[in-house]
MARBA-3410 file (N, C-alpha, C, O; in Angstrom, 1 decimal):
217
103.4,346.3,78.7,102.7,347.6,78.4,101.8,347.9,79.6,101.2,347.0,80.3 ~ 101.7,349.2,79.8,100.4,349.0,81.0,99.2,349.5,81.4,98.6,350.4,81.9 ~ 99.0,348.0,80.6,97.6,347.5,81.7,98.2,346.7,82.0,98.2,345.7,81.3 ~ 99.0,346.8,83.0,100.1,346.5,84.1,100.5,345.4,83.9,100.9,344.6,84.9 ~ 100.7,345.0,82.7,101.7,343.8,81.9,100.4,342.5,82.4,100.7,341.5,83.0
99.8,342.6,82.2,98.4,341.5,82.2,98.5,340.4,81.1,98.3,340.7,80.0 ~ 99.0,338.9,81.5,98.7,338.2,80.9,100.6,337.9,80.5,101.1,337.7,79.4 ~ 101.2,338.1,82.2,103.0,337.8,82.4,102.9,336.5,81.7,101.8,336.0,81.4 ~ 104.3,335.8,81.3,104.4,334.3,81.2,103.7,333.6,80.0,104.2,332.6,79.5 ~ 102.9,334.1,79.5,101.7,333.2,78.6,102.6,333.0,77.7,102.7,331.8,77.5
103.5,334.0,77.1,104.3,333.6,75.9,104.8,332.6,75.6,104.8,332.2,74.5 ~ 105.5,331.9,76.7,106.6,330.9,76.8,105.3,329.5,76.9,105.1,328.7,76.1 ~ 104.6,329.6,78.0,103.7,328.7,77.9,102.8,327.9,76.2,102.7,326.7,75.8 ~ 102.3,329.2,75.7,101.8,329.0,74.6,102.9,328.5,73.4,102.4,327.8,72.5 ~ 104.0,328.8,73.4,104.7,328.8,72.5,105.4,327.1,72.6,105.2,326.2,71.9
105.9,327.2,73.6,106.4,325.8,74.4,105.2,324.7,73.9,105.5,323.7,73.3 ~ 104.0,325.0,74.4,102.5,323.7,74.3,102.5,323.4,72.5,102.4,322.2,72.2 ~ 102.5,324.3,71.5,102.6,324.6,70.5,103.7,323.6,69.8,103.4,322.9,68.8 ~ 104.7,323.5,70.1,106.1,323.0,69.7,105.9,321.4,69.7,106.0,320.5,68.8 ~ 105.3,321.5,71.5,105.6,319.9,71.9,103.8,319.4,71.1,103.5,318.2,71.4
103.3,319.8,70.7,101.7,319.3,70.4,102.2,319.1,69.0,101.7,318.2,68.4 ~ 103.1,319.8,68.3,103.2,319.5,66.3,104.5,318.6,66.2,104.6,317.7,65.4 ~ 105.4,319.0,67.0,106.4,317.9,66.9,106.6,316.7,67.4,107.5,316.0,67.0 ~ 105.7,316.2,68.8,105.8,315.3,69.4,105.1,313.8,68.4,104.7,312.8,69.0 ~ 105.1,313.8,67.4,104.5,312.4,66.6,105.9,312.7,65.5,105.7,312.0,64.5
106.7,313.1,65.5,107.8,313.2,64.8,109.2,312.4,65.8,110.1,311.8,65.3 ~ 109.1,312.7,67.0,109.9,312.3,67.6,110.2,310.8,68.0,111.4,310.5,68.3 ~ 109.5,310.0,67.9,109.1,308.5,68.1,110.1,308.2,66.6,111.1,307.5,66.7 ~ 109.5,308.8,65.3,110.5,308.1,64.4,112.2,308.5,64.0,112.9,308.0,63.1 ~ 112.4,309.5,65.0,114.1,309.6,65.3,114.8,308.7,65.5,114.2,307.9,66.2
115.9,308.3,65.3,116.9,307.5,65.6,118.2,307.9,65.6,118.4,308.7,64.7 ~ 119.3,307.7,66.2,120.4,308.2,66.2,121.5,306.4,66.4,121.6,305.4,67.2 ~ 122.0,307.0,65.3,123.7,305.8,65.1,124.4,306.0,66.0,124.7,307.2,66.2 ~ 124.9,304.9,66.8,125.8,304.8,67.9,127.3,305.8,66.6,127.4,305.8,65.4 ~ 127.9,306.5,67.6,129.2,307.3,66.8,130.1,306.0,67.3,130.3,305.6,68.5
130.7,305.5,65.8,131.9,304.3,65.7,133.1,304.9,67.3,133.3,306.1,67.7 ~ 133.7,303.8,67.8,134.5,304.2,68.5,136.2,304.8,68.1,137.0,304.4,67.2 ~ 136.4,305.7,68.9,137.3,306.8,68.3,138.8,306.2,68.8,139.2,306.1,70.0 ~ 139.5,305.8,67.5,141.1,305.1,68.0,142.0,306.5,67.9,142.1,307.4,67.0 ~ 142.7,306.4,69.2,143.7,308.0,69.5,144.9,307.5,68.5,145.4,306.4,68.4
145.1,308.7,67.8,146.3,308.7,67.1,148.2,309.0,68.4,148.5,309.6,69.4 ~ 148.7,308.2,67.4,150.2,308.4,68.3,150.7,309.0,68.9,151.1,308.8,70.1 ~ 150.6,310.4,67.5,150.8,311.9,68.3,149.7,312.6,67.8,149.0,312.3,66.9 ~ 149.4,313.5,68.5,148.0,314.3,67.8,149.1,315.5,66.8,150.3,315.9,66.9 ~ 147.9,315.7,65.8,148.0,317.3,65.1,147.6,317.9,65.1,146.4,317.8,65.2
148.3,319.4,65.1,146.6,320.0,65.1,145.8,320.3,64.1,146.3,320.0,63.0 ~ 144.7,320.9,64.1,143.6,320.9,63.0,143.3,322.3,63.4,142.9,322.9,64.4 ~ 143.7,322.8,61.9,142.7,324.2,61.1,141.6,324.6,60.7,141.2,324.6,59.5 ~ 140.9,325.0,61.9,139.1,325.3,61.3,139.1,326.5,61.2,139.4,327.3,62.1 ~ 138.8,326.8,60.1,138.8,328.2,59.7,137.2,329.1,60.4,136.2,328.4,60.5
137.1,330.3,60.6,136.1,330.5,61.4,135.1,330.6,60.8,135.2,330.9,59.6 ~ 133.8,330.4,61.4,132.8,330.2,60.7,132.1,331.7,60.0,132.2,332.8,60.5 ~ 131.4,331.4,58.9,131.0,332.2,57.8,129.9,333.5,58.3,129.4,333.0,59.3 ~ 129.5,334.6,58.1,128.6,335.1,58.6,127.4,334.9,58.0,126.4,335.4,58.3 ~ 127.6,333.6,56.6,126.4,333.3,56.0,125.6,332.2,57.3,124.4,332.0,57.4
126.5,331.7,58.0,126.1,330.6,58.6,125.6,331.1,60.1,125.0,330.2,60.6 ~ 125.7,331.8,60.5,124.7,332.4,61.6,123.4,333.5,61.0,123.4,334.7,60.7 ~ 122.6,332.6,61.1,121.1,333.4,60.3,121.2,334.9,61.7,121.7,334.9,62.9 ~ 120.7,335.8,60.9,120.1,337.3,61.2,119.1,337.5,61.6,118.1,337.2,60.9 ~ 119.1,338.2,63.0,117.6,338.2,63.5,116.7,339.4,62.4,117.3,340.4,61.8
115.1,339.2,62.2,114.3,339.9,61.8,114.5,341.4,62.7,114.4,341.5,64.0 ~ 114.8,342.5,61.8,114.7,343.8,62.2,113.9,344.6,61.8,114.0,344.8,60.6 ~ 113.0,345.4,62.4,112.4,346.7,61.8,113.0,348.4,62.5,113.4,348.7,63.6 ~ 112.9,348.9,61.6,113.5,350.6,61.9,112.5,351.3,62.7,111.4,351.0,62.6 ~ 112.8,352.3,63.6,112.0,352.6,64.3,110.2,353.2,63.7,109.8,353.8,62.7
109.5,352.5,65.2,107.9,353.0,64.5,107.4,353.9,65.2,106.8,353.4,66.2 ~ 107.4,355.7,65.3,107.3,356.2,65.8,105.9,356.4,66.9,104.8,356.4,66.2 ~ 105.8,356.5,67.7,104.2,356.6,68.5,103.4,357.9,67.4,103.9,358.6,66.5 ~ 102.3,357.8,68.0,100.9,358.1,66.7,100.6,359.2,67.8,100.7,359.1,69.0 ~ 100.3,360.3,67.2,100.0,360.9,68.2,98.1,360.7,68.7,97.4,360.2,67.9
97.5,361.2,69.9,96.3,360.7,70.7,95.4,360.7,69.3,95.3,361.6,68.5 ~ 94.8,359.3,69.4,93.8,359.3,68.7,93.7,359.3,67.1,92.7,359.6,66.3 ~ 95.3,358.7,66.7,95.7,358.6,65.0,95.3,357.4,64.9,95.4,356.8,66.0 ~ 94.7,356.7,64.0,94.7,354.9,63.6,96.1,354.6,63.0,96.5,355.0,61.9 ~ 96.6,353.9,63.9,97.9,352.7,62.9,97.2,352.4,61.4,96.1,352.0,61.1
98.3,352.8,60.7,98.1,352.2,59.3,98.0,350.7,59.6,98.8,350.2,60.3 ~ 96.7,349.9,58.8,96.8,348.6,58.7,98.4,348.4,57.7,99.0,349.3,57.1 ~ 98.8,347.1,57.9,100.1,346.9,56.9,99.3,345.8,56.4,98.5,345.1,57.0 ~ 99.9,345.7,54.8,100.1,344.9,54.1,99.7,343.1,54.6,98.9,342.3,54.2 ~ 101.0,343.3,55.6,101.3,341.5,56.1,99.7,341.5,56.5,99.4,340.4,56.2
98.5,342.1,57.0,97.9,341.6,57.5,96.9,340.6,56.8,96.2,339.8,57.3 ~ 97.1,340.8,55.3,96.2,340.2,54.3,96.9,339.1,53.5,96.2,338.6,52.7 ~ 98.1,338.8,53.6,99.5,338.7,53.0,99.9,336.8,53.7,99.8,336.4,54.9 ~ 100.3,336.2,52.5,100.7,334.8,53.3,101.8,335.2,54.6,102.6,336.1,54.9 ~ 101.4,334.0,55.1,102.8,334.0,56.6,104.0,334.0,55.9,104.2,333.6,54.8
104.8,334.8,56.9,106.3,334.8,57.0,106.7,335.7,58.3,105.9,336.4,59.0 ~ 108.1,335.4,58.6,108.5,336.0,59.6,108.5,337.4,59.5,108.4,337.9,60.6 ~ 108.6,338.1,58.6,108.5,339.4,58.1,107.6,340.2,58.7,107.8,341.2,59.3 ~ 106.1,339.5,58.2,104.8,339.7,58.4,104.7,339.3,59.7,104.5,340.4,60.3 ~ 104.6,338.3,60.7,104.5,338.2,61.7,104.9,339.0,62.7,104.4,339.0,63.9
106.3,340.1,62.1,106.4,340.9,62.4,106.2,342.0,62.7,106.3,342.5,63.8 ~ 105.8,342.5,61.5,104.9,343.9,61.4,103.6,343.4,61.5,102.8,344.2,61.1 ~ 102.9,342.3,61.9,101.3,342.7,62.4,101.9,342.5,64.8,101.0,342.4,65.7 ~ 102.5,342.4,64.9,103.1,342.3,66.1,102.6,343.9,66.3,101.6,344.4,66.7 ~ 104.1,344.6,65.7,104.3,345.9,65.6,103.1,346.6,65.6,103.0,347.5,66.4
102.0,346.5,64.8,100.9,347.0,64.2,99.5,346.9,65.7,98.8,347.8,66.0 ~ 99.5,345.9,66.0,99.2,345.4,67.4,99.4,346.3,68.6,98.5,347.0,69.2 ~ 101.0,346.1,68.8,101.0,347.2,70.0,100.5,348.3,69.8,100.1,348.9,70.8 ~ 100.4,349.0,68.5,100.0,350.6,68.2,98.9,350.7,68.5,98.5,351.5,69.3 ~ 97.8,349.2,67.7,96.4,349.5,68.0,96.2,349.2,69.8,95.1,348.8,70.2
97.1,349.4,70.6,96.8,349.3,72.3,96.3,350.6,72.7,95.2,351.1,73.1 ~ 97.8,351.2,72.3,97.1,352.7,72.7,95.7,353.7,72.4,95.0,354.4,73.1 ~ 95.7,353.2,70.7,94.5,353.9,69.8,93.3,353.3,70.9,92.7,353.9,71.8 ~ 93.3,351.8,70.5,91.7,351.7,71.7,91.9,352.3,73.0,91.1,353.1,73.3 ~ 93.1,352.2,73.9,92.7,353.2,75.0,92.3,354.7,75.3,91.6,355.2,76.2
92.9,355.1,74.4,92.4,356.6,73.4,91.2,357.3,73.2,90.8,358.4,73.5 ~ 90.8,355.8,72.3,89.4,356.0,71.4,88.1,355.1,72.2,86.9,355.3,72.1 ~ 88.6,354.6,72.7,87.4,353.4,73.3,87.1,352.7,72.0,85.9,352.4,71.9 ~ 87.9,352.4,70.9,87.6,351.8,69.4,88.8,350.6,69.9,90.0,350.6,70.3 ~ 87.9,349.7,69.8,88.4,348.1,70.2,88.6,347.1,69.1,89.3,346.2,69.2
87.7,347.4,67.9,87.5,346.5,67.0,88.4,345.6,66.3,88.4,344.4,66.0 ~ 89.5,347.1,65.8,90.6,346.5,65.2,91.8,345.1,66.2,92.2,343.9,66.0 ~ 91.8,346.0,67.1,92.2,345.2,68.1,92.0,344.2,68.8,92.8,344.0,69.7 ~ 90.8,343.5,68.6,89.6,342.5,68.7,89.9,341.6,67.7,90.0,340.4,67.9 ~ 89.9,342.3,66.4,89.9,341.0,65.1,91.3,340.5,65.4,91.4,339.3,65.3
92.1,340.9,65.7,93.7,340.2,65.7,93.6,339.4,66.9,94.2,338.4,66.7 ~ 93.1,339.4,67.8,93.4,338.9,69.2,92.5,337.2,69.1,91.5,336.9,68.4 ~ 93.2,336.5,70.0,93.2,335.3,69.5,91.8,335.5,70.8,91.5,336.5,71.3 ~ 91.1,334.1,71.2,89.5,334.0,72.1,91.1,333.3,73.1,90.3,333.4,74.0 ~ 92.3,332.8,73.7,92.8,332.5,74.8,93.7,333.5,74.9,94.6,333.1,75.7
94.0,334.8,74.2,95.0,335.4,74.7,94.6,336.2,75.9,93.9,337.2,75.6 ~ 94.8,336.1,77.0,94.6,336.9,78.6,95.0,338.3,78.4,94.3,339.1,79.1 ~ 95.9,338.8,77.7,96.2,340.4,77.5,95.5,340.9,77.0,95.0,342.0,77.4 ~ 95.0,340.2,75.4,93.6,340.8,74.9,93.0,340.8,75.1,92.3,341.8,74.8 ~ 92.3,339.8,75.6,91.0,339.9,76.7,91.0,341.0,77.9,90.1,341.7,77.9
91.8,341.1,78.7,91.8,342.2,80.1,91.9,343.8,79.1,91.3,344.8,79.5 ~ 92.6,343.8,77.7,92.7,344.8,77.3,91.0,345.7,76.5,90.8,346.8,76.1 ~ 90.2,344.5,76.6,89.0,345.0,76.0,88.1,345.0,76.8,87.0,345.1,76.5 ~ 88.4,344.6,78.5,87.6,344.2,79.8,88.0,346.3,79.7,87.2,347.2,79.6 ~ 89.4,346.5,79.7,89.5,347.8,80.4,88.9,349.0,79.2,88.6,350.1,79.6
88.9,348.8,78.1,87.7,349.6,77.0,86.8,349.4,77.5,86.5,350.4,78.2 ~ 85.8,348.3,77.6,84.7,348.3,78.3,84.6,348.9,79.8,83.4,349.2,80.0 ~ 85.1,349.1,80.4,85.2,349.9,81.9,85.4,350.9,81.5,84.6,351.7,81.9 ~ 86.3,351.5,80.5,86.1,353.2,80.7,85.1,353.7,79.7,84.9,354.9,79.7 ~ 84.3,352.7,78.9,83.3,353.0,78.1,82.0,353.2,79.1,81.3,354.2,79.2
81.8,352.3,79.7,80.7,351.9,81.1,81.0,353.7,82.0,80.1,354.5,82.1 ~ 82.4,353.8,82.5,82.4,355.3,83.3,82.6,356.6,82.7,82.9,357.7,83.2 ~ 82.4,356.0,81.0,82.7,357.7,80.2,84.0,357.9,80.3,84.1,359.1,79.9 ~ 85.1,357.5,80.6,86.6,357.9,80.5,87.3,357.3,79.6,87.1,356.1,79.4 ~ 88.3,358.1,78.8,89.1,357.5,77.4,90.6,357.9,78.7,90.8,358.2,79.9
91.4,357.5,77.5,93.0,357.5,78.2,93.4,358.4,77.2,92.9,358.2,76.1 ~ 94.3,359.6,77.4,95.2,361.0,77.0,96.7,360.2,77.0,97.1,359.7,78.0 ~ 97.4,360.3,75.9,98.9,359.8,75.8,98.5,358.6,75.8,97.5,357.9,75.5 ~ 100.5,358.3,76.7,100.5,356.3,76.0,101.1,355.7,74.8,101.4,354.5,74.6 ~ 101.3,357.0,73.9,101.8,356.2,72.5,102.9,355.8,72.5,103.8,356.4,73.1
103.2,354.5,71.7,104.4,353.5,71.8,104.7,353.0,70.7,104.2,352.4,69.8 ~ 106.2,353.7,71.1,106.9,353.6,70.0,108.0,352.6,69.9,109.0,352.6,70.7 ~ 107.8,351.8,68.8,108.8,350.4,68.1,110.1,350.9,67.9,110.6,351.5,67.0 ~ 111.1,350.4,69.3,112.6,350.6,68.6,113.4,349.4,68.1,114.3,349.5,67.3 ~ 113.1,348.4,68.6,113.6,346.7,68.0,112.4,345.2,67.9,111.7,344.6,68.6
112.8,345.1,66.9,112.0,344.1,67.0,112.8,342.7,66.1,113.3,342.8,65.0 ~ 112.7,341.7,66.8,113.4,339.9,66.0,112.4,339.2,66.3,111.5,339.6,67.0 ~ 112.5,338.2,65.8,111.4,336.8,66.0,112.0,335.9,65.4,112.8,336.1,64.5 ~ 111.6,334.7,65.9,111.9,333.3,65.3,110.4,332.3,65.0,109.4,332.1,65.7 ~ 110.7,331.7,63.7,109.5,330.9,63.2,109.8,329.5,63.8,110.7,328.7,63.5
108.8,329.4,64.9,108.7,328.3,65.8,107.7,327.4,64.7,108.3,326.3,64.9 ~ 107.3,327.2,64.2,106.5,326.2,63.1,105.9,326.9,61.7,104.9,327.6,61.6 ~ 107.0,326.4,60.7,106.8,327.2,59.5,105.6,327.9,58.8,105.2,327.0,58.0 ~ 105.0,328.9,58.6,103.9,329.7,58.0,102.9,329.1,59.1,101.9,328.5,58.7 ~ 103.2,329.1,60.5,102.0,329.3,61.2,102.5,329.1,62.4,101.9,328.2,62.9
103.5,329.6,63.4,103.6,330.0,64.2,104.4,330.7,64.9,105.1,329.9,65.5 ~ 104.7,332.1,65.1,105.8,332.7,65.6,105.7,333.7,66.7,104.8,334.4,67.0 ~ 107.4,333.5,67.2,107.8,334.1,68.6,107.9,335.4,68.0,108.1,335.3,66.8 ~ 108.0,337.0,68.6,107.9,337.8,68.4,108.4,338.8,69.4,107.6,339.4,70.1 ~ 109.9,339.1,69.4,110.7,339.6,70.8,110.2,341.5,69.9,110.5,341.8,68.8
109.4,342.4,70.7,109.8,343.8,70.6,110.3,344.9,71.8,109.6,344.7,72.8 ~ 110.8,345.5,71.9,111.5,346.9,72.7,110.5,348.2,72.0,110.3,348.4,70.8 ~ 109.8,348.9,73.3,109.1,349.9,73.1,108.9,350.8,74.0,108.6,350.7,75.1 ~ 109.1,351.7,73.3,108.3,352.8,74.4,107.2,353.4,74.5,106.3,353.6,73.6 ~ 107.1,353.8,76.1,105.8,354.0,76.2,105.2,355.3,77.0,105.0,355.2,78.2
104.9,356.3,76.4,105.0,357.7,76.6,103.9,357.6,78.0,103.2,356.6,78.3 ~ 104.0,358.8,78.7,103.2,358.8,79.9,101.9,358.9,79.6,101.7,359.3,78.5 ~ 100.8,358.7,80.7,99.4,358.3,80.2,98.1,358.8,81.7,98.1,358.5,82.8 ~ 97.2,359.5,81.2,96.7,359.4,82.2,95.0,359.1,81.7,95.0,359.1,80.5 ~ 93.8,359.0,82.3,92.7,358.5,82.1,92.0,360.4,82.9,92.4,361.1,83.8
90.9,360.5,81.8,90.3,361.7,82.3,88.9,361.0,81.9,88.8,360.2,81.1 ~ 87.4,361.7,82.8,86.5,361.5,82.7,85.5,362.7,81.2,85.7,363.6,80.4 ~ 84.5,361.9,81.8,83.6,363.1,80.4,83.6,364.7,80.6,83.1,365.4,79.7 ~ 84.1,365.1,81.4,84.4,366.2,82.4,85.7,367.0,82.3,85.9,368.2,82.4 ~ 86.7,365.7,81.8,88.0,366.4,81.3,88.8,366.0,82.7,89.9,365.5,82.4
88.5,366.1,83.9,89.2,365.4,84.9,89.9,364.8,85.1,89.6,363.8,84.5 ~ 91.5,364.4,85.8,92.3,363.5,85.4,91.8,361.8,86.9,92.0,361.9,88.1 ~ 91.5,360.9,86.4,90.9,360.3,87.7,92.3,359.1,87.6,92.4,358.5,88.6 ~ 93.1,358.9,86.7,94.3,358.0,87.0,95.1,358.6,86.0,94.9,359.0,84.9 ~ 96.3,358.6,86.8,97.9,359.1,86.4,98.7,357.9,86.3,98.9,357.1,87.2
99.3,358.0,85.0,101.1,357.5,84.8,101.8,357.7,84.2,101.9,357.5,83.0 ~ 102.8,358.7,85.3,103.4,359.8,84.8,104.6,359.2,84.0,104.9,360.0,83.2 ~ 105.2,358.4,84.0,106.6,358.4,84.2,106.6,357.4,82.2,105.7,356.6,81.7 ~ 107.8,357.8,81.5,107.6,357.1,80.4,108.6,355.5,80.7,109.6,355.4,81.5 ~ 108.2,354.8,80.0,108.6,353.6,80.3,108.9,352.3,79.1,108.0,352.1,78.2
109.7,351.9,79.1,110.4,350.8,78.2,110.0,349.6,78.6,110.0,349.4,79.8 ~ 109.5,348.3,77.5,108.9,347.3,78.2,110.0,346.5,76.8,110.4,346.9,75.7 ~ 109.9,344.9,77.4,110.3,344.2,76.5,108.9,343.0,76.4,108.3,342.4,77.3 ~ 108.8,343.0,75.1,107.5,342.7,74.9,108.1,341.5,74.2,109.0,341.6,73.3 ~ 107.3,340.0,74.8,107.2,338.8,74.1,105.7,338.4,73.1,104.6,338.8,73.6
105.7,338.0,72.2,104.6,337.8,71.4,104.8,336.3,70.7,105.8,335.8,70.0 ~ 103.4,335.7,71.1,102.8,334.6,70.0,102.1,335.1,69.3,101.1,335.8,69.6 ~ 102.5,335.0,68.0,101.6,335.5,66.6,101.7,334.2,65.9,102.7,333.5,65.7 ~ 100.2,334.1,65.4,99.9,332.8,65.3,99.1,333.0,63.5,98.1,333.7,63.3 ~ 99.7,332.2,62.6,98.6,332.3,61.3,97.7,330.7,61.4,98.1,329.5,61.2
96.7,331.3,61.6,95.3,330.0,61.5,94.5,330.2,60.9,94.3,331.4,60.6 ~ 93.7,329.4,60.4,92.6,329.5,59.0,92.5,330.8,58.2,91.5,331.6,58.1 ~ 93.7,331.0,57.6,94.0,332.4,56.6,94.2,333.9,57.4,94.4,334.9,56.8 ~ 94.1,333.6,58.6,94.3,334.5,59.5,95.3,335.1,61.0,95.4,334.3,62.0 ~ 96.0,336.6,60.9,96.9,336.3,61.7,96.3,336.8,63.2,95.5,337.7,63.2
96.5,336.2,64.3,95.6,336.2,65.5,97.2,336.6,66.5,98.3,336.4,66.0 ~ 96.8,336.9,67.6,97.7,337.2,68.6,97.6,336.3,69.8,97.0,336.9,70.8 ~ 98.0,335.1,70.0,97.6,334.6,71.0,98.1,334.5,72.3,97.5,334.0,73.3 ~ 99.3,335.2,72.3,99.9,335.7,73.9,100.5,337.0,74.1,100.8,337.6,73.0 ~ 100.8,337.6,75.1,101.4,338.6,75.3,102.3,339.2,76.1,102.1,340.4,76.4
103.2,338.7,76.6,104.1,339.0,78.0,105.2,340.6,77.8,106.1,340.7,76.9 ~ 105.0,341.5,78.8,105.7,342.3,78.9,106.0,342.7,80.1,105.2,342.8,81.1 ~ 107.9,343.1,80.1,108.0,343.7,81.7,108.7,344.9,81.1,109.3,345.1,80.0 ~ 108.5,345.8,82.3,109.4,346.8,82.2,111.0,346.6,81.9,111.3,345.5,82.1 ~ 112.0,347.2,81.6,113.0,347.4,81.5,113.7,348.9,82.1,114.9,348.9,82.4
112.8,350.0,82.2,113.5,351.2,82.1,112.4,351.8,83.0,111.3,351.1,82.9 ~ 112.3,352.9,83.8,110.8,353.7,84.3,111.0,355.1,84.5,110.1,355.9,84.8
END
């Protein structure tokens, strides 16, 4: 997204540290049986495997498109945000997330977007460094709204930790002062593929990374 994709990489890092910190005291009690040695038959036969089932390759999580809000609408809170974990939910507060980016840039209203953000995520932190800067010089941001066209995820550790792949767009944007002035331009609309740690900890869902690059400009 841009504020110039601030806070690259984190995804994979946080997600990766996460995995090896809950499963590494499980690993020690693994063991694996030598596989018996295999006597070749005379003549071989061949063997009919019939192809595998489409019950048996699980379906990524999908949501239908979420249209951009226009300047200055609040994202409907959803449901998942009060709602036990699931990939479902993890999903739509992701979704719910990117919307509230634009609204604070908009509005200079950070709050919602504050309570979800984790105290180590680097995106949400630079993202409420740059509300506070255009609060400090009187300037909101005009456009920007981003709109949800895919979203999958996978539950990296059950009812409390998940990966969060979305595709969005991101309408052109520019920053005007109290004056009406336009003092930064970005004209061009733009598609980003957005990685997300969404994390449920002490009854609550937090956002703890954020990685996005362009795809399209």
């Amino acid at each position: 997204m841009s504020n110039r994709a601030r806070g690259h990489g984190q995804l994979r890092i946080a997600v990766m540290s996460l995995v090896v910190t809950l499963t590494a005291p499980f690993l020690g009690a693994c063991t694996v049986d030598p596989a018996p040695p295999s006597t070749p038959d005379a003549s071989p036969t061949a063997t009919h495997r019939p192809p595998p089932s489409a019950s048996s390759t699980p379906s990524p999580t999908t949501q239908s498109l979420t249209a951009p809000l226009p300047d200055g609408e609040k994202p409907t809170r959803p449901t998942a945000v009060d709602s036990p974990p699931t990939l479902e939910g993890a999903t739509a507060v992701a979704t719910y997330f990117v919307q509230l980016f634009p609204y604070a840039m908009q509005t200079n209203d950070v709050a919602d977007f504050a309570a979800l953000s984790h105290p180590d995520c680097a995106f949400c932190s630079s993202t409420q460094a740059d509300v506070a800067g255009q609060v400090e010089r009187r300037e909101h941001t005009v456009g920007g709204g981003i709109g949800v066209t895919a979203a999958r995820g996978t539950e990296v550790v059950p009812g409390r930790h998940f990966a969060i792949y979305l595709t969005i767009d991101e309408a052109p944007s520019h920053s005007e002062n109290e004056f009406g002035m336009r003092v930064d331009d970005n004209p061009d609309a733009q598609t980003f593929a957005v990685e997300m740690a969404v994390v449920f900890d002490d009854d609550r869902w937090l956002v703890r990374a954020v990685s996005s690059e362009a795809t399209s400009a």
